[in-house]
Kinemage of the C-alpha trace (Angstrom):
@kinemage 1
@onewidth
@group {chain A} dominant
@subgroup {mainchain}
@vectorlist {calphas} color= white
{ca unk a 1} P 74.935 121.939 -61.454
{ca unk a 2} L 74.208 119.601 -58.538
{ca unk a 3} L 75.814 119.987 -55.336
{ca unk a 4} L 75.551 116.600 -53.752
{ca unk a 5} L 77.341 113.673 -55.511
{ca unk a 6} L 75.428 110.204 -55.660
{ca unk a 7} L 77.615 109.088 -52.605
{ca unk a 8} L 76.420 112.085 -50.273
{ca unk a 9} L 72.810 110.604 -49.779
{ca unk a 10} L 74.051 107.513 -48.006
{ca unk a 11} L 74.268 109.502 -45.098
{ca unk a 12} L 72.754 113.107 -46.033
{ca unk a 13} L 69.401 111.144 -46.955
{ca unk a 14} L 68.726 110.497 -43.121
{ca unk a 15} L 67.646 114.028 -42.443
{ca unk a 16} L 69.473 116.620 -45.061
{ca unk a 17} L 66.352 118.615 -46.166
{ca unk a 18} L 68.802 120.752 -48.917
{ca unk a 19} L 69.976 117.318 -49.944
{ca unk a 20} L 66.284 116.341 -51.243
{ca unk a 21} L 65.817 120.343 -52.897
{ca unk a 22} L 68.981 119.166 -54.724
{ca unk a 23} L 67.728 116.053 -55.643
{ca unk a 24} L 64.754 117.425 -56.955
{ca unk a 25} L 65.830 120.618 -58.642
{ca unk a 26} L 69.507 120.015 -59.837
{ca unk a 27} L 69.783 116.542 -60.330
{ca unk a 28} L 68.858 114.588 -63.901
{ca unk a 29} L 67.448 111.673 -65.081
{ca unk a 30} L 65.179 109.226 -62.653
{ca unk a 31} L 68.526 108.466 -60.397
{ca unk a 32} L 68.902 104.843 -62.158
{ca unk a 33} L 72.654 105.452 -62.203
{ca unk a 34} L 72.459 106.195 -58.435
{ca unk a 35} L 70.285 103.340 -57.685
{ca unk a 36} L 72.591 101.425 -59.494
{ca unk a 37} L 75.963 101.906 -57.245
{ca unk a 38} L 73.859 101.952 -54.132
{ca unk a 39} L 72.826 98.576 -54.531
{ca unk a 40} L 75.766 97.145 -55.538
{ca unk a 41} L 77.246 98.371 -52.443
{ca unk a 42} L 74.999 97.305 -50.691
{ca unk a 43} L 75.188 93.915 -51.389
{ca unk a 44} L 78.681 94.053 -51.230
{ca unk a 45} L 78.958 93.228 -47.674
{ca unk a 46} L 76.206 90.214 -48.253
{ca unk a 47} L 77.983 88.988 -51.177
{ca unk a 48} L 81.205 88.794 -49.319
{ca unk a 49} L 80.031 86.718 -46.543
{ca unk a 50} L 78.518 84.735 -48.883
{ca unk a 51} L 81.825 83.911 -50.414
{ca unk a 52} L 83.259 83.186 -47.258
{ca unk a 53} L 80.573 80.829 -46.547
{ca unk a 54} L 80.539 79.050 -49.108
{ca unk a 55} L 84.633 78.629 -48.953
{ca unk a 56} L 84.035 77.336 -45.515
{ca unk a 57} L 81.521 74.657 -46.369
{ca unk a 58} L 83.462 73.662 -49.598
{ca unk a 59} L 86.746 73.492 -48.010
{ca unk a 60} L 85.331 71.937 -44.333
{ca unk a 61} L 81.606 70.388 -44.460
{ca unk a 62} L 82.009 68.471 -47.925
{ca unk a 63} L 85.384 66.595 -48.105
{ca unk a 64} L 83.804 64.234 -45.242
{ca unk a 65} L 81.049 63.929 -47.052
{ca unk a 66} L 82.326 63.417 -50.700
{ca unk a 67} L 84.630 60.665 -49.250
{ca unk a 68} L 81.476 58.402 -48.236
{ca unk a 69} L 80.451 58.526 -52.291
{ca unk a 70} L 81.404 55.950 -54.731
{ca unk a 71} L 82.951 56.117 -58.234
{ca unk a 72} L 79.824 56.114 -60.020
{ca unk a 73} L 79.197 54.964 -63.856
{ca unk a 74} L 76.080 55.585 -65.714
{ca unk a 75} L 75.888 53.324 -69.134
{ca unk a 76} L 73.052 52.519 -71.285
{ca unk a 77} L 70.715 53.697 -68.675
{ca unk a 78} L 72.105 51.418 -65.691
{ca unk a 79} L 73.516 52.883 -62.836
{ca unk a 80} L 77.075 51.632 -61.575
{ca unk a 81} L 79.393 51.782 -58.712
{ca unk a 82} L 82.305 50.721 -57.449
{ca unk a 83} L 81.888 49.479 -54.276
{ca unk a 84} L 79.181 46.486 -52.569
{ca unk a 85} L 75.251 48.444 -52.530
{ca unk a 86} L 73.932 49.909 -51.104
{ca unk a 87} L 76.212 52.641 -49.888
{ca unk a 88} L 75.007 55.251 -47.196
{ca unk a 89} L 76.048 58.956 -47.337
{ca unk a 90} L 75.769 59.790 -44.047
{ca unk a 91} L 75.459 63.740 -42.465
{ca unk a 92} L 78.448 64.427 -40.622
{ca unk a 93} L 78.593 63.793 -37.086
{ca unk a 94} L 75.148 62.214 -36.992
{ca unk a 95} L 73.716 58.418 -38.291
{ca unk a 96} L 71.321 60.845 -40.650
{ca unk a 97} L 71.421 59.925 -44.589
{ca unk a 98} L 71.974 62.414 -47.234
{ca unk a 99} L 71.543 60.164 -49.881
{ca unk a 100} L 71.884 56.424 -50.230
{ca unk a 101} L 72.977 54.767 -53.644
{ca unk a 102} L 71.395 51.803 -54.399
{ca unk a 103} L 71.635 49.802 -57.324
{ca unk a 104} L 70.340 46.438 -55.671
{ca unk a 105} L 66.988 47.130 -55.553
{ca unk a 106} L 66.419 46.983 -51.737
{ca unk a 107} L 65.129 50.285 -51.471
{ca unk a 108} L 62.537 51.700 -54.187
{ca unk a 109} L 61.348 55.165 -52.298
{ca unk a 110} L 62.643 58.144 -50.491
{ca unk a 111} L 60.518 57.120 -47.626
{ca unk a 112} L 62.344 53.746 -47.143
{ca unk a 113} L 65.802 55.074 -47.975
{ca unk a 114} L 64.787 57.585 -44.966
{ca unk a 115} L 67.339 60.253 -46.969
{ca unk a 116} L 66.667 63.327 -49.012
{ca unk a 117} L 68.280 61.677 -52.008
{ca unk a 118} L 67.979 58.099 -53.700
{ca unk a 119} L 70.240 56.594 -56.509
{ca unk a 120} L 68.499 53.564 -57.848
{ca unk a 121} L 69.815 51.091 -60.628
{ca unk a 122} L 67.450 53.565 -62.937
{ca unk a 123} L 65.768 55.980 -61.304
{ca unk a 124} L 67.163 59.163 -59.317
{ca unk a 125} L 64.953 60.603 -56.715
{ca unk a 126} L 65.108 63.967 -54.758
{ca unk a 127} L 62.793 65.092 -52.512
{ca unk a 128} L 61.411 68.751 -52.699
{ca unk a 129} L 58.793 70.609 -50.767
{ca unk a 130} L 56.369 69.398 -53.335
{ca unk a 131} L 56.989 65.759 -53.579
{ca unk a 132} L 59.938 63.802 -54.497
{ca unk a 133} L 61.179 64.227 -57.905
{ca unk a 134} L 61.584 60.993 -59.881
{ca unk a 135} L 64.636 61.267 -63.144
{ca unk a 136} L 65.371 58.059 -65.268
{ca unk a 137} L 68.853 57.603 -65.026
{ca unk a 138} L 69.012 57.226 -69.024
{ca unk a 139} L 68.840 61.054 -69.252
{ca unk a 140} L 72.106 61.637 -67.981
{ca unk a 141} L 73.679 59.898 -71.065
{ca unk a 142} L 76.573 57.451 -70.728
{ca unk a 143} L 79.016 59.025 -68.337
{ca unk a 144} L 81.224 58.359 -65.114
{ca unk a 145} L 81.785 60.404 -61.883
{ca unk a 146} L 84.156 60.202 -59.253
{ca unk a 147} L 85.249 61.802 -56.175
{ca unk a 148} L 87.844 63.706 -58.386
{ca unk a 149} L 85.214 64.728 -60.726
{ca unk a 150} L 83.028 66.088 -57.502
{ca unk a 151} L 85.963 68.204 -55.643
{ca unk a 152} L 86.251 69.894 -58.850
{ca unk a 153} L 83.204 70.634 -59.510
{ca unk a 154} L 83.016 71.980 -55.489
{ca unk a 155} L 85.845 73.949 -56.236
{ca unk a 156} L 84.537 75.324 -59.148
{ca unk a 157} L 81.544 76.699 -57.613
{ca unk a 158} L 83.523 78.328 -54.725
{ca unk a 159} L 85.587 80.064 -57.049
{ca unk a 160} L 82.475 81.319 -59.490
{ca unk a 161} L 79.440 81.236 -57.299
{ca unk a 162} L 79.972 85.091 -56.403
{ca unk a 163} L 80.876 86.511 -59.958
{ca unk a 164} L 77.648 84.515 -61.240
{ca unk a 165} L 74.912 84.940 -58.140
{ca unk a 166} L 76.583 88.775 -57.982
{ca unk a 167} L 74.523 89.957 -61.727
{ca unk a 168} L 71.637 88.000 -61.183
{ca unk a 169} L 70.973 89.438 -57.894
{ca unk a 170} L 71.674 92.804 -58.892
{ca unk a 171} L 69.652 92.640 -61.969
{ca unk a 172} L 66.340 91.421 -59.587
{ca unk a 173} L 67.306 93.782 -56.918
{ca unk a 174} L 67.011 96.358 -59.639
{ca unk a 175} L 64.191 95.879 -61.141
{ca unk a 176} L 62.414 95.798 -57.865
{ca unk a 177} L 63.309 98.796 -56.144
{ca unk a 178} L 62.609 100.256 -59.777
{ca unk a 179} L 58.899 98.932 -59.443
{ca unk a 180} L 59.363 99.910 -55.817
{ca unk a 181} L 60.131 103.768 -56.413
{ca unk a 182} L 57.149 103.580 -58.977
{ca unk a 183} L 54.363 102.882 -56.825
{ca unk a 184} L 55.979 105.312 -53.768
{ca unk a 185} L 56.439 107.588 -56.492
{ca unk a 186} L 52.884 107.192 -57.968
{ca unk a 187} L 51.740 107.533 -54.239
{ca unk a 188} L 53.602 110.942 -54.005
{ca unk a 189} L 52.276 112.394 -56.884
{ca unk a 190} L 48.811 111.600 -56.188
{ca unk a 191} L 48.779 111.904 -52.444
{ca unk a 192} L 51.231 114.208 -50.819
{ca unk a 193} L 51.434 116.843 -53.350
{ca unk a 194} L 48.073 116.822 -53.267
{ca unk a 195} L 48.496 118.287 -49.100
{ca unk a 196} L 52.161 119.967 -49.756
{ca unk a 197} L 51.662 121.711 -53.182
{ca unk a 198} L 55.137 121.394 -54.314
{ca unk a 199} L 54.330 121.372 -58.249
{ca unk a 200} L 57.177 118.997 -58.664
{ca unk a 201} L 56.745 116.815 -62.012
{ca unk a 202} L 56.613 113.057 -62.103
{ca unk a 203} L 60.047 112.876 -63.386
{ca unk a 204} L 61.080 114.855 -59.924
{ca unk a 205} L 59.612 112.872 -57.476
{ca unk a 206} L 60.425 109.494 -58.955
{ca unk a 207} L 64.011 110.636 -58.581
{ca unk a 208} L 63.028 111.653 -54.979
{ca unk a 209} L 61.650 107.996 -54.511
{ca unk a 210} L 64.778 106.473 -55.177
{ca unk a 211} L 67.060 108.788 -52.966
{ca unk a 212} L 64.188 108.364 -50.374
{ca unk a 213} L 64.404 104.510 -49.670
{ca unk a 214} L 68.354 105.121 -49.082
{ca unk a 215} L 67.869 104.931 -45.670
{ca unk a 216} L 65.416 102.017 -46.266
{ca unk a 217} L 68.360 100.297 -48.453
{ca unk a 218} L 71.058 100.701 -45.771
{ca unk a 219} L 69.234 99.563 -42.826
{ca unk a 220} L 67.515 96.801 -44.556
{ca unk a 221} L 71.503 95.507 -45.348
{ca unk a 222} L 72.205 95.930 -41.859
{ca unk a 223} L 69.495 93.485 -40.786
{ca unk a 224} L 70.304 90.841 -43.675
{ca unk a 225} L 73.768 90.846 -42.585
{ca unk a 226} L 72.950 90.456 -39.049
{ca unk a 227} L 70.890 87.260 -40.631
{ca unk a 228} L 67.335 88.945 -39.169
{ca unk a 229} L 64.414 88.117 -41.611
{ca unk a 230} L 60.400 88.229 -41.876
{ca unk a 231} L 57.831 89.312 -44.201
{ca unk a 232} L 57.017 92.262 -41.559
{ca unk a 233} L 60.367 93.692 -42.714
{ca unk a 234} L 59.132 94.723 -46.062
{ca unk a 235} L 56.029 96.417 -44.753
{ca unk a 236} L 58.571 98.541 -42.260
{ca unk a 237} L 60.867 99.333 -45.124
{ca unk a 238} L 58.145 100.858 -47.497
{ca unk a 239} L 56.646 102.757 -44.424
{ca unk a 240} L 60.158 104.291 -43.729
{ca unk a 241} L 60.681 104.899 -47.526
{ca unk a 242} L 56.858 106.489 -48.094
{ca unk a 243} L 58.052 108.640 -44.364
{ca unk a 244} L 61.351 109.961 -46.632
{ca unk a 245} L 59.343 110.467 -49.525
{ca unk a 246} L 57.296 112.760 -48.096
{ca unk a 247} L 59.912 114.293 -45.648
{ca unk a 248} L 61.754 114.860 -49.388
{ca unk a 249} L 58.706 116.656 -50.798
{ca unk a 250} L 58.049 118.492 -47.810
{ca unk a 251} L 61.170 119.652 -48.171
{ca unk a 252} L 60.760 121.054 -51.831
{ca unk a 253} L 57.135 122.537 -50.807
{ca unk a 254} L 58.543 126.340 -50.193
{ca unk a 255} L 60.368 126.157 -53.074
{ca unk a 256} L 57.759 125.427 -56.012
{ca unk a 257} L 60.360 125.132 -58.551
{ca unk a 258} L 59.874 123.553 -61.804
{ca unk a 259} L 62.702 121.401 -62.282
{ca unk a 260} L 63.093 121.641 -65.935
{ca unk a 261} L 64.208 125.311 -65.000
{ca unk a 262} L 67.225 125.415 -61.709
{ca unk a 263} L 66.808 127.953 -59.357
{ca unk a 264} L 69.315 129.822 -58.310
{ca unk a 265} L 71.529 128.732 -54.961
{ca unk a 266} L 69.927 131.005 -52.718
{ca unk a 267} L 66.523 129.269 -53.543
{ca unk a 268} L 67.572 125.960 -53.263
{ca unk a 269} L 69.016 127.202 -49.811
């Protein structure tokens, strides 16, 4: 029977080296469940503030903006609005345009428009890191939008965008740390118990992996909440996961325990 519940590690897994002989000798499975609740706490805190973000930009930075926008009709592939064209959606504060709605045929680009967005009498155009992108306006089908239409729709996605961003991140989040353990795992096996002898099995060490990059996990929320990024990051994070790793294995090297069979107390101590 373990002695060290999956909530222990979050702080145990900084430097408890009867924490790792636990993980290796009592615990089951590869530690998916345990991976599992650690990162959905940890993105707890992230997904919060994303919430509140997103409340504070639906509630504050679009009403001035979805005021400047017309009642729009599209029919029979013609784009329609209610009010003289073209009409400038301006960035708040600033003479910048967001998007400009034109349906008189002055402006034919996103270059003259000088905005990220262009509503022609046919054509839709966005711009994107790759070049604009060009939609005939007969896709969208016969349909109207208004200002009503768009507050609900804002509305909608601050009430929703958490419970639907909330699996999808967790479900890539997973599947990377799982490749993640795998290759620090696969690096264990073949490397350090190669130097610390600790006849641990694949199964073992893999499990090790994952309890190993807690301390990885937790500092690398701290930093995202604190809004630091860079590439470097990542390279830091596996180097402080591979340093646990092997910390956790060095750990187990006295013991040369086969886990399929649990010592006793005394030799986990």
């Amino acid at each position: 029977m373990k002695r060290y519940n999956i909530f222990q590690p979050y702080l145990l897994s900084f430097y408890s080296q009867p924490l790792y002989r636990d993980v290796a000798q009592r615990w089951r499975g590869i530690g998916f469940f345990y991976l599992l609740v650690l990162l959905f706490l940890a993105w707890l805190p992230i997904m919060v503030a994303f919430h509140y973000d997103i409340k504070k930009i639906v509630n504050e930075k679009l009403p001035p903006i979805i005021n400047q926008i017309p009642n729009i009709s599209f029919q029979q592939g013609q784009t329609n609005i209610d009010q003289p064209s073209p009409v400038f959606i301006k960035e708040p504060g600033s003479q910048n345009n967001i998007a400009v709605i034109d349906t008189s045929g002055k402006y034919n680009n996103l270059s003259e428009a000088n905005a990220y967005i262009l509503l022609t009498k046919d054509k839709l155009y966005v711009r994107s890191e790759a070049g604009p992108r060009i939609y005939n306006v007969e896709t969208f089908g016969d349909r109207k939008i208004t200002r009503s239409d768009i507050n609900t729709y804002a509305e909608n996605f601050k009430n929703w965008a958490v419970t639907v961003f909330y699996p999808i991140v967790m479900f890539v989040s997973i599947i990377y740390r799982l490749l993640e353990a795998l290759i620090i795992a696969a690096i264990g096996a073949i490397i350090f118990d190669a130097k610390l002898k600790t006849k641990l099995d694949f199964k073992s060490i893999f499990r090790l992996s994952v309890v190993a990059m807690t301390p990885a996990i937790i500092i690398a929320t701290i930093v995202d909440f604190m809004n630091v990024s860079g590439r470097w990051l990542l390279i830091v994070y596996a180097v402080i996961s591979l340093a646990y790793l092997y910390f956790a294995m060095q750990s187990n090297a006295n013991n040369n325990v086969q886990t399929n069979q649990p010592p006793s107390v005394e030799k986990a101590m």
